[in-house]
C-alpha positions in Angstrom: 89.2 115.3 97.8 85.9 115.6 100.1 83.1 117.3 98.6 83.1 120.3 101.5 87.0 121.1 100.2 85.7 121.2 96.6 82.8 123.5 97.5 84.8 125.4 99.4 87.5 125.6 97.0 84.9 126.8 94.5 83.3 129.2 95.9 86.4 131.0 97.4 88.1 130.8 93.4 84.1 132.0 92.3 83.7 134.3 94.8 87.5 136.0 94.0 87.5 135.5 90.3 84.3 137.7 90.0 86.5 140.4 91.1 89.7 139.4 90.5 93.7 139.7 91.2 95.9 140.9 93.9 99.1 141.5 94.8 102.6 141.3 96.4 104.8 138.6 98.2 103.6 139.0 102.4 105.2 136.2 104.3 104.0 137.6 107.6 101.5 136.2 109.9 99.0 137.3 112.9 100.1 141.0 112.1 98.5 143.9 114.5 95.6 145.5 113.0 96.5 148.1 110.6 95.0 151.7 110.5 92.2 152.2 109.2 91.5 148.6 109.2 89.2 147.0 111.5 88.7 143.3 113.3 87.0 140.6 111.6 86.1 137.1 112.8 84.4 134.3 112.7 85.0 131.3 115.3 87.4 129.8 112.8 89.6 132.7 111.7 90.4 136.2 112.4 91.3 139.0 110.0 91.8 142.9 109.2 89.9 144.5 106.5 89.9 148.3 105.9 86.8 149.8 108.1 85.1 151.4 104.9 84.6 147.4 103.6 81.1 146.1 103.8 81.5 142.6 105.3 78.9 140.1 105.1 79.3 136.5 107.3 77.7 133.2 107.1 77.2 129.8 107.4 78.8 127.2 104.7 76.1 125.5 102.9 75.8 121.7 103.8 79.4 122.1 105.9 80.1 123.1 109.1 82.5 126.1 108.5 82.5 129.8 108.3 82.3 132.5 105.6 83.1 135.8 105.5 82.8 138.2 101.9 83.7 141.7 101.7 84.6 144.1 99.0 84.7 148.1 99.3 81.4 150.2 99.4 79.3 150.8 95.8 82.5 148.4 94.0 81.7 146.9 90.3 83.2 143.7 89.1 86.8 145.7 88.7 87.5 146.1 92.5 89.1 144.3 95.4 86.8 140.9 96.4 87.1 138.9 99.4 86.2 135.8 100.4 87.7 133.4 103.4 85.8 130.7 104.3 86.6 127.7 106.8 86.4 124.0 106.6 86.6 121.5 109.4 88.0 118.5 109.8 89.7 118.6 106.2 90.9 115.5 105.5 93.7 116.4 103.1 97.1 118.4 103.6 97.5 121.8 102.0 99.2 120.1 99.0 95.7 118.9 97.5 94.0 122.1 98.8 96.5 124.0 96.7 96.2 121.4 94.0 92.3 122.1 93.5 92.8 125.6 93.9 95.5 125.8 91.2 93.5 123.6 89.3 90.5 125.6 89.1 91.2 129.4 88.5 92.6 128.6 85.0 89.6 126.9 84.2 87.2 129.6 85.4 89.4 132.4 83.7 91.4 131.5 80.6 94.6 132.9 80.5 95.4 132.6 84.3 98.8 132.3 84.8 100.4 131.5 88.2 103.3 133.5 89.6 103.5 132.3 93.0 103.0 129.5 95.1 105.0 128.9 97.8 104.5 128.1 101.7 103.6 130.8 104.2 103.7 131.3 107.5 100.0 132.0 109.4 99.0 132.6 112.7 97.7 129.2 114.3 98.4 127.1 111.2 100.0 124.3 111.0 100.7 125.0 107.7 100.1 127.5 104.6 100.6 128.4 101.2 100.1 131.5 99.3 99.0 131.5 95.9 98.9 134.3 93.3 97.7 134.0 89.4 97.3 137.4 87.0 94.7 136.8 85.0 94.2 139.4 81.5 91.6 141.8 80.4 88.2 140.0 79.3 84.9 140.0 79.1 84.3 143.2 80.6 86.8 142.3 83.9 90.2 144.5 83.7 93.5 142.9 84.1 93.6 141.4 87.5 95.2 140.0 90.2 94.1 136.4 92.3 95.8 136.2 95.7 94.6 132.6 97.3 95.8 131.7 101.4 95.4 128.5 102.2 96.2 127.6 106.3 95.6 124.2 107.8 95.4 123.9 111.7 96.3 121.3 114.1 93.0 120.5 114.6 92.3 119.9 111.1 90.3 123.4 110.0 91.0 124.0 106.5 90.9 128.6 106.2 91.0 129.4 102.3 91.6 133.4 101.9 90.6 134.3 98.1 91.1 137.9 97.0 91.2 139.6 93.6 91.6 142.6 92.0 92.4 144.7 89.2 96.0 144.9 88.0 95.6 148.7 88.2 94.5 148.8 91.7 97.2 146.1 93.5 99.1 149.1 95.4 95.8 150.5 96.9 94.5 147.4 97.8 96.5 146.6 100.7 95.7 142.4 100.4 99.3 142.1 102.2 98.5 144.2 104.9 94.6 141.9 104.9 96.9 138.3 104.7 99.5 139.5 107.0 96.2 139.9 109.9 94.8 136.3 109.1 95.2 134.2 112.3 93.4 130.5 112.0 91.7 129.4 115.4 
């Protein structure tokens, strides 16, 4: 695996494991933007967040993709955390994407257990895969929920969707109606 997919791998699982968790099975793809939600993108991707989020964009350090983080206003550790970030020219298929990002969320929380992984359908990918883990109560982080996206394009741009959150929140969250917006491209 290229050293850009493992820094982006990391810092999505990082990024998401800070907050933790997710929820629900969405198979759906390139979804019309929900209300309340609002239009987020970057060159490489394009998403729906809800409008009270406070999104933050950049660059990917020594790579040439995209980042984009948000979470709700005034959050703690507890609450929904976002993270999609974009790769190009990934040399690998989602298989090893998915392999480094199952490999790494049990090592950053113990106790991760995966409950999903399966492929997904995403606007503009060639292909995706959707991976979920619950993760238990520790160190002052609730019960939570990871919800990973993976999407691959045609022209080789690797989009990795991270997302967690606490167990207690997964209803209210609305991460399916978030993945089911995600269009790569």
């Amino acid at each position: 695996m290229g050293r850009v997919s493992l820094t982006i791998v990391g810092a999505v699982v990082a990024a998401s494991l800070a907050g933790i968790g997710c929820g629900g099975g969405d198979d759906g793809a390139g979804a019309a933007t929900p209300q309340g939600f609002k239009k987020t993108q970057t060159p490489d991707f394009t998403l729906a967040l809800p409008q009270a989020w406070t999104v933050d964009k950049g660059k990917q350090d020594g790579g040439d993709g995209e980042f984009i983080e948000a979470r709700p206003q005034g959050t703690d550790i507890n609450r929904p955390q976002l993270r999609v970030a974009s790769s190009h020219d990934y040399k690998s298929g989602i298989a090893g994407a998915a392999q480094l990002a199952e490999g790494e969320v049990p090592i950053r929380r113990p106790g991760a257990t995966k409950v999903v992984s399966k492929p997904i359908e995403v606007d503009g990918a060639q292909d995706a895969r959707r991976i979920e883990w619950t993760v238990p109560a520790g160190g002052g982080i609730d019960a939570a929920r990871i919800v990973t996206v993976l999407a691959l394009s045609s022209d080789r741009t690797l989009v990795n969707l991270s997302v967690g959150v606490a167990q207690s929140d997964v209803g209210s969250a609305r991460i399916d109606d978030v993945v089911r917006t995600l269009k790569v491209g």
